[in-house]
C-alpha positions in Angstrom: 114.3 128.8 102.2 111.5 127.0 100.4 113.8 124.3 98.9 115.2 124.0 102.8 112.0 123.6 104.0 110.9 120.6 101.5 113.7 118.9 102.4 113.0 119.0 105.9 109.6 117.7 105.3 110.8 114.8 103.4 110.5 111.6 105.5 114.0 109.7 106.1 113.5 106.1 106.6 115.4 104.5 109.2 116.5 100.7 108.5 117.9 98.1 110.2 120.0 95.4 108.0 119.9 91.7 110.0 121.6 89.4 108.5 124.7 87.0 108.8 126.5 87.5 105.8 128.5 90.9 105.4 128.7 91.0 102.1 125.3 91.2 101.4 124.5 93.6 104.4 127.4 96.1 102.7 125.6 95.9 99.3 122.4 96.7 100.2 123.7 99.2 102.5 125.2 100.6 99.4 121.9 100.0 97.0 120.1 101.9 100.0 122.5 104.9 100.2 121.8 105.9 96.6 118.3 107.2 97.8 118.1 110.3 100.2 115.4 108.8 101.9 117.0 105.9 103.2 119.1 106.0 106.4 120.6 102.5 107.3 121.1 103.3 111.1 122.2 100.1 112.3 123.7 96.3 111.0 123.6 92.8 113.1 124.6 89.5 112.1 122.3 87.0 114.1 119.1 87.3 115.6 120.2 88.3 118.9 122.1 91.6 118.2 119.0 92.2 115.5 116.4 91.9 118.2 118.5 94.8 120.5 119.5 96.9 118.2 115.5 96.8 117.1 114.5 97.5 120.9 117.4 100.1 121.1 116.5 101.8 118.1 113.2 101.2 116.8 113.4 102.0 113.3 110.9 102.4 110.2 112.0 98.9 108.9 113.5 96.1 109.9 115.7 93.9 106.6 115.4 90.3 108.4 117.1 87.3 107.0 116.0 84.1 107.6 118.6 81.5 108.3 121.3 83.1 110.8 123.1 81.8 113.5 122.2 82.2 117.3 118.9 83.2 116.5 116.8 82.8 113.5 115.0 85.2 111.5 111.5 83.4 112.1 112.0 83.2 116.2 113.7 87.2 116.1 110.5 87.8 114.7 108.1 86.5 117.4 110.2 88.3 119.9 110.0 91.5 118.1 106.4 91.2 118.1 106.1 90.1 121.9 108.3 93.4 122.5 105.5 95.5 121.1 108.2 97.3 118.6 106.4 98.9 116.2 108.9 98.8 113.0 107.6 97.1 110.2 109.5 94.0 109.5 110.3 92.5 106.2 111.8 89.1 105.8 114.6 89.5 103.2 115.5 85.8 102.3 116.5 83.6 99.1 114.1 80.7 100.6 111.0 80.7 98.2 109.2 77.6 100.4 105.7 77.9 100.8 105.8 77.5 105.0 108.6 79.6 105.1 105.9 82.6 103.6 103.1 80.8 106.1 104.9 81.3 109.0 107.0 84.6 108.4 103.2 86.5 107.9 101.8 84.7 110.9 104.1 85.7 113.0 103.7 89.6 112.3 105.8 90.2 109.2 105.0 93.1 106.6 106.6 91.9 103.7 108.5 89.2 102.1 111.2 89.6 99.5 113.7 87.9 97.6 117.5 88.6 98.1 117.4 88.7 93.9 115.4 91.7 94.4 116.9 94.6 92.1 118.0 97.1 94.2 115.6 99.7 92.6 112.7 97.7 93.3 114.4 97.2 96.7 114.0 101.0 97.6 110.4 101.0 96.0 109.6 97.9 98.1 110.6 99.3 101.2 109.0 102.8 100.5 105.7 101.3 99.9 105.8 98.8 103.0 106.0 102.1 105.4 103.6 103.9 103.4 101.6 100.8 104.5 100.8 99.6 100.8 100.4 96.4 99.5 103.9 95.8 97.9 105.5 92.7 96.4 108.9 92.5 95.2 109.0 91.7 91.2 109.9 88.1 89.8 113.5 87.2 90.6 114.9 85.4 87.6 114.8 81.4 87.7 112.0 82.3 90.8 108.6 81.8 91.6 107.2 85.8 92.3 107.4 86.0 95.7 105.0 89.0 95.8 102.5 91.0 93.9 102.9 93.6 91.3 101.1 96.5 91.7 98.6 95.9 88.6 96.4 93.9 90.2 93.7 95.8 91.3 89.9 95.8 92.9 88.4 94.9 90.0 90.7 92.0 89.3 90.5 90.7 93.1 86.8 90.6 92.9 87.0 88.3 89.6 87.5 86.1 91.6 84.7 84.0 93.0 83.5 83.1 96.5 85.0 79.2 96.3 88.2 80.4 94.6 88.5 83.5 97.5 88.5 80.1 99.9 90.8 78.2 98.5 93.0 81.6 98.2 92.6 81.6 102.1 94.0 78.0 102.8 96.1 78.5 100.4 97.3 81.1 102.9 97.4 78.9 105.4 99.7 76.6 103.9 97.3 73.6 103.5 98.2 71.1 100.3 95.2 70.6 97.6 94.5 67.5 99.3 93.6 68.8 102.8 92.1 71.9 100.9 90.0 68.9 98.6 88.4 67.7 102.5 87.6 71.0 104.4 85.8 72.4 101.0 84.3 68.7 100.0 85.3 69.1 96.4 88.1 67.0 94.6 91.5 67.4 94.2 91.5 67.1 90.6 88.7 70.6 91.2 91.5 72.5 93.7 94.1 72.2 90.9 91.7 73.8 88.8 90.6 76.6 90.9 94.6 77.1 91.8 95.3 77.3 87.9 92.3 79.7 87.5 93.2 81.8 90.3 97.1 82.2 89.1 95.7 83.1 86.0 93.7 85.6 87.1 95.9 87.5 89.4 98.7 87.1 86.7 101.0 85.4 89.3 103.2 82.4 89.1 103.4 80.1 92.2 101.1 78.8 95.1 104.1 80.9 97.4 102.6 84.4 95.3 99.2 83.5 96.1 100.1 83.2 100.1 102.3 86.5 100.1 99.5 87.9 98.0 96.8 86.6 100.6 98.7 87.9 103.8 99.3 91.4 101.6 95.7 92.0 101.2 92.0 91.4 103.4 90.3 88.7 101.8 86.8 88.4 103.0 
């Protein structure tokens, strides 16, 4: 009776696959099964059928490619938003450009991970997004990080200092170091410094990290 009763206490997360290529959508349906907690409810392959199924459903997480046919991960996005659906949405994607992070959080996203993603992390990622932690997927080989590991803490976030924290937010924003040089009056030769000092004291890799690192978190 008592080991009925955890069970039925244990939280099954409902997900949503979206994206165009079956293959893909059948392997990480298969990664997925391998946890008890995971419930794959539902698969599109474009935008459009992603975006019904989501209102039709509503699950715990959305798995949202980028580049599909019909309608694009970025636009399925807004609409999923406007529709007031309350999953938590995580763009699922091999694109590691800059805007592509810029936009994907602007619009409403929770998370952003890499399709090289192992699929252990996968799970842990998805876990930790609907427990509503800060969560980035580990470095995909031959990859910039395309979010955070888990050892950066407080103390490390507030080694940083006040100009650094703004050039972290632009950064965020998606502005270059020569538009971040003019709205902060300093040089650009001074941004790539900051940026350097700033990678190296979050421990991450790429300008992309910094932004899905930025989005993850409140900086003040």
């Amino acid at each position: 009776m008592d080991n009925k009763a955890s069970i039925e206490k244990i939280q099954i997360l409902k997900v949503l696959l979206v994206d165009d290529h079956s293959i893909l959508r059948a392997g990480v349906k298969s990664a997925l099964s391998t946890d008890y907690c995971m419930n794959v409810i539902a698969e599109a392959s474009n935008g459009k059928e992603g975006l019904e199924l989501a209102v039709e459903y509503e699950p715990d997480l959305i798995l949202l490619d980028l580049q599909m046919p019909v309608l694009n991960g970025l636009e399925t996005l807004k609409r999923i938003r406007a529709k007031k659906i309350k999953s938590k949405v995580v763009i699922f994607t091999e694109s590691d450009l800059e805007i592509d992070v810029v936009e994907a959080f602007r619009f409403g996203a929770n998370g952003y991970l890499s399709k090289d993603i192992e699929p252990l992390d996968l799970i842990s990622c998805i876990k930790s997004i609907c427990a509503d932690a800060s969560v980035e997927s580990p470095q995909p080989k031959n990859k910039p990080m395309l979010s955070l590991s888990s050892e950066i803490n407080v103390g490390i976030i507030e080694s940083l200092s006040h100009r650094e924290i703004d050039v972290v937010k632009l950064l965020a924003e998606g502005h270059s170091n020569k538009v971040i040089s003019k709205l902060l009056f300093i040089s650009p030769g001074t941004v790539k410094i900051h940026v350097k000092n700033i990678l190296r004291k979050l421990n991450l890799k790429s300008r992309v990290a910094v932004t899905v690192w930025a989005h993850n978190r409140t900086i003040k």
